[in-house]
C-alpha positions, -999 to 999 in steps of 0.1 A, spaced: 0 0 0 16 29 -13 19 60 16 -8 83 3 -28 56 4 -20 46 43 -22 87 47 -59 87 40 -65 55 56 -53 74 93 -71 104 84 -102 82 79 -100 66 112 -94 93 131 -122 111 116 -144 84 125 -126 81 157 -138 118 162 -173 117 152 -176 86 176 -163 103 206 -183 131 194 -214 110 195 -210 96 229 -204 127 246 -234 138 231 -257 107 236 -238 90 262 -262 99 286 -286 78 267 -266 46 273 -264 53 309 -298 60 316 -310 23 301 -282 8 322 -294 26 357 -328 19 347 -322 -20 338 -298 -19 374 -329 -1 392 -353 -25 379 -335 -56 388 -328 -40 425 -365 -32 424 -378 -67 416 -358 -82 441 -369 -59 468 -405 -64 459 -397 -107 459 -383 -100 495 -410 -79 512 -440 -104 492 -419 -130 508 -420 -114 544 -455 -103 542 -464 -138 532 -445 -152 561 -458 -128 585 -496 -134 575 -488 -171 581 -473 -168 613 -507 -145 624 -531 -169 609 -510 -202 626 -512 -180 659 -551 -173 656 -558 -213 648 -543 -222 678 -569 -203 702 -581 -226 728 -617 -227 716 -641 -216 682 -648 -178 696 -615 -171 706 -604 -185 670 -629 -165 654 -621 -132 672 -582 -134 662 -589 -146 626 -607 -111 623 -579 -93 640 -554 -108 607 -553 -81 585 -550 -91 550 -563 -80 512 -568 -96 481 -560 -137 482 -552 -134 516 -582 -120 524 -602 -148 506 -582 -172 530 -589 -158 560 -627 -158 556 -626 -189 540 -610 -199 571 -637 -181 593 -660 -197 576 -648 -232 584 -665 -237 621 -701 -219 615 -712 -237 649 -703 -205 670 -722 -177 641 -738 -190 614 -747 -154 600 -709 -146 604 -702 -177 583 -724 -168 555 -711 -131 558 -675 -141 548 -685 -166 524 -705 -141 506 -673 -117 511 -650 -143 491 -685 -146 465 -685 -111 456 -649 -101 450 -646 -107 404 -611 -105 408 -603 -133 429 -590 -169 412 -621 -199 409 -607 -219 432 -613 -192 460 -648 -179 444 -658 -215 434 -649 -234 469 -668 -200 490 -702 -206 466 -701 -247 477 -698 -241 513 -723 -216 511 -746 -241 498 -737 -266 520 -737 -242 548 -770 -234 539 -790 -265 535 -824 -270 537 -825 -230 548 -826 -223 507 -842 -233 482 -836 -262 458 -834 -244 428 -815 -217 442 -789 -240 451 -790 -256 425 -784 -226 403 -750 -220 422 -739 -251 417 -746 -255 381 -715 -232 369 -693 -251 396 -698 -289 377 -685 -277 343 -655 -297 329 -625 -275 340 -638 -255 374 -611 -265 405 -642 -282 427 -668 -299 396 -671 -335 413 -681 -319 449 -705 -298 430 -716 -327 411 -718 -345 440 -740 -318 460 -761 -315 430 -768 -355 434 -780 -349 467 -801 -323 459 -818 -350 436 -826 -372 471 -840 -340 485 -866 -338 461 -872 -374 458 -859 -383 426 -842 -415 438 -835 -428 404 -818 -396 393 -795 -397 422 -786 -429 417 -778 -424 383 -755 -390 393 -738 -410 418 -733 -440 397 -719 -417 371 -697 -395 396 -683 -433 408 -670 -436 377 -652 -401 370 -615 -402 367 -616 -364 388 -631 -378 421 -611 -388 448 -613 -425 460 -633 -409 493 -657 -397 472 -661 -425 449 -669 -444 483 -695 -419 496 -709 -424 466 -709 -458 465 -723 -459 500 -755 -432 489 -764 -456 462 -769 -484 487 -788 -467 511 -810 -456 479 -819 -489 472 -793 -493 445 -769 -516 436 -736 -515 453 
């Protein structure tokens, strides 16, 4: 390469070497900005992981402490002293909701709670409306139980063979024995339900008359 050549070559690269440094000290800032912000964000997430993480251990360690009250009211009385939002709320009512023998009404009130709140997952909503209706009993209708159960028993909800199951027995309660027998039979045979409720089931249909 003959000098000239080699001359021009330099005087390119340092031109380009120029413009570069040019461009960084005028858009540098640009460059750190995304790299604080990506830094910031990953210090953020973590900090956000740690306190979910503590909160979540803290609301277990309150709800543990309430459960081990020495009788139902006393139970009750520090469930309600928990405070919690969102899933955790679900759970704690859910919870409160377990042991109705002490308030009924206060039962039903937290179920209903759970019931009402859209943006909670099924399995919260969907397990609040079947102890409702099991909490209920023979205090509702049948056909307004069975209308909350309905949308439980659909292939894919978390609790369809317990609702399929209370809708069965809903069948007794009105005297259709044959149509309870056949909804048991069939719920013996589901690949979803649990062997204890493939024997429950296999117990109703004897004391319907059925075959075992």
């Amino acid at each position: 390469m003959s000098n000239p050549e080699s001359f021009i070559e330099e005087v390119t690269e340092e031109v380009r070497r120029d413009r570069l440094f040019a461009l960084f000290r005028r858009y540098g800032w640009i460059g750190l900005v995304v790299v604080l912000a990506l830094v910031g964000g990953a210090a953020w997430s973590e900090w956000q992981k740690a306190r979910h993480r503590a909160e979540s251990m803290a609301f277990g360690d309150a709800v543990l402490a309430a459960l081990e009250a020495p009788d139902p009211a006393a139970r009750q009385a520090a469930l309600a002293g928990v405070q919690a939002g969102g899933e955790r709320a679900a759970v704690l009512n859910l919870l409160r909701a377990s042991d109705p023998t002490t308030d009924r009404a206060a039962a039903l009130a937290a179920l209903e709670a759970v019931i009402a709140e859209p943006d909670l997952a099924p399995s919260y909503r969907d397990l609040a409306v079947l102890r409702r209706v099991i909490l209920l009993g023979a205090g509702a209708p049948v056909a307004e139980r069975r209308a909350a159960l309905e949308p439980l028993a659909v292939a894919g909800r978390p609790y369809r063979v317990l609702a399929l199951e209370q809708l069965a027995l809903l069948r007794v309660e009105e005297g259709d024995t044959a149509g309870a027998i056949a909804a048991l039979q069939a719920l013996g045979q589901d690949q979803e339900a649990s062997a204890g409720l493939r024997a429950r089931a296999a117990q109703m249909i004897v004391a319907l008359g059925g075959a075992g």
